[in-house]
Each structure stands twice: as structure tokens, then as C-alpha cells.
N, C-alpha and C positions, 0 to 999 in steps of 0.2 A: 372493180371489175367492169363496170358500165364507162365507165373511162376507156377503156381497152387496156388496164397496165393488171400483166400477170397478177394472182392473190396466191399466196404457198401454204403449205400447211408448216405451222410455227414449228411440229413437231418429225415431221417428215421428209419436208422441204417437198413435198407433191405439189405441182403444179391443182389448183382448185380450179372447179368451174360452179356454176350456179346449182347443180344436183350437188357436189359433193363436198360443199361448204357447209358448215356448220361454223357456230363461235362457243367458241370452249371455257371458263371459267380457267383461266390456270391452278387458280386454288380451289379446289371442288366447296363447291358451295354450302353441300350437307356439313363441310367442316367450317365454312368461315363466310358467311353470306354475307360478299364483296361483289356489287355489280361494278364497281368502277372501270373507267375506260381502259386503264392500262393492263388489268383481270382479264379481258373479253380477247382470246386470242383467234385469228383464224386456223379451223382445223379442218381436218379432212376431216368426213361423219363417222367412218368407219375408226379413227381415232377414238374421236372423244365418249361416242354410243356405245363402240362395243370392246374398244382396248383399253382407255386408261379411264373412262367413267368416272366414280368417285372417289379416285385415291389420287393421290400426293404425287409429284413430279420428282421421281427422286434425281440429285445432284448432276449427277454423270449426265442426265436429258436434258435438264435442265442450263445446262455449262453446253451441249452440245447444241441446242436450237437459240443460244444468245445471239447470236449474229440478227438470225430470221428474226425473233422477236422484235429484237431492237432496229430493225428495218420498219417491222407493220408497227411500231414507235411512229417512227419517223416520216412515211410515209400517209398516214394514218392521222397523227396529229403534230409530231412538232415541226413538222415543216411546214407549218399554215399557222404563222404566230398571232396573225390577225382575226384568224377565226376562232370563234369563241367555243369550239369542241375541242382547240389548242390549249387554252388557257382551262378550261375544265378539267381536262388530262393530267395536267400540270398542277393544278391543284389539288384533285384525289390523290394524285400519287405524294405531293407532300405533304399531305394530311394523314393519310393511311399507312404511307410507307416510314413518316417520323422523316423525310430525305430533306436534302437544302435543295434547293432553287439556285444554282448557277446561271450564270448570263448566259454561259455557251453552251449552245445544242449539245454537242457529244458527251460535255463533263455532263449535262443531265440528263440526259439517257444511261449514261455510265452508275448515277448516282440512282437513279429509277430503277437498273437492273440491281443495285447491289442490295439497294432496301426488298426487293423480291426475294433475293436469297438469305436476308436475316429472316424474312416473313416464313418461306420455307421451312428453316430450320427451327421456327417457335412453333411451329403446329406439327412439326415431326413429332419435336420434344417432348409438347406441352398433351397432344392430343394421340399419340402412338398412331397416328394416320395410314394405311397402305401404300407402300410406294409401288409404281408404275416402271418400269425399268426403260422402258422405250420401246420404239416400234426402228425396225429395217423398212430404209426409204420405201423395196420393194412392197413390203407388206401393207403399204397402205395407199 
């Protein structure tokens, strides 16, 4: 944002300003306390405080805000390979997520998203977690 390049909400695609940005855990934390970088998503406040809180990102939201996500990926960390909150990134994520490490940007984002949605479905499973169904862009 201090750059001047738009910030969205991962879940909304709402356009964020400095009031109504929050960063969202994707996996609610009461169930799986994961600060890693690729976890911390930007949200509108009214998302993550008083819509999806501590429950689970079910499928269908989650397969719908991939694009977004893997933009504030991108934008965010792996396109700054030389900085070291790049390589951090890329690190939690193949530690945490069990993922490989491709050479090329997009197969590792591809490969970052896809260990997100095995992560999902072990704490669906494992823990009966609330699913969140989504919000309409208007709604938030």
C-alpha cells in the first residue's frame, strides 16, 4: 500500500485501504497456530473479525479467491527472490506444507497452493472445524 499498488481482500477481491485491512490467518489459528508468511492473508476487517473469524475456509472459497491469493504470493514474496522475506516464505511453506521447491515461480506457487488445500482438508477431517462458506464481494 505505501508503494501506491492496490492491496484486495484475498477473500473478496475489495479493493483495501489502511482502515479496512486486517491480515487474516487462512487457517484460524485456534485450530492450527501457524504464523507463517504464506497463512497471513490480506483481508478486509469486516471479513476476517466478524464473517469468517475462526472457522475453516471451506473449498468452493477457497478454489474461488486462488487467483487473489496467489497474486499477494507473488507480489508479496516471490517476486523479490533476493530478499530474504522471499526465501523465508519459501521456506515455511516447504516445511509446513511437506511441498517441493521448483525452480519456477508459478509451478511454486501452484505447488504452495496445492499443499494449502491438502492442509485444509486434514483439519477439516482431523479436527470437524466450522466451515465459512464465503462472503459476496458486495458484502464486504
Amino acid at each position: 500500500m505505501s508503494s501506491g499498488k492496490p492491496v484486495f481482500c484475498v477473500w473478496s477481491g475489495k479493493r483495501l485501504d489502511h482502515r479496512s485491512l486486517d491480515v487474516d490467518h487462512c487457517f484460524p489459528w485456534v485450530a492450527w497456530p501457524c504464523g507463517d508468511l504464506w497463512n497471513l492473508l490480506p483481508s478486509s476487517r469486516q471479513v476476517n473479525q466478524r464473517l469468517k473469524r475462526d472457522r475453516l475456509v471451506d473449498v468452493a472459497t477457497l478454489a474461488s479467491a486462488r487467483d487473489r491469493i496467489a497474486d499477494w504470493w507473488a507480489r508479496g514474496y516471490a517476486r523479490a527472490p533476493s530478499h530474504p522475506v522471499a526465501d523465508r516464505s519459501v521456506r515455511e511453506a516447504v516445511a509446513t506444507l511437506s511441498v517441493d521447491r521448483p525452480d519456477d515461480e508459478a509451478r511454486l506457487l501452484d505447488e504452495i497452493y496445492t499443499g494449502v488445500e491438502w492442509q485444509r482438508m486434514r483439519l477439516r477431517n482431523d479436527q470437524r472445524l466450522d466451515e465459512w462458506s464465503g462472503v459476496a464481494p458486495a458484502d464486504a
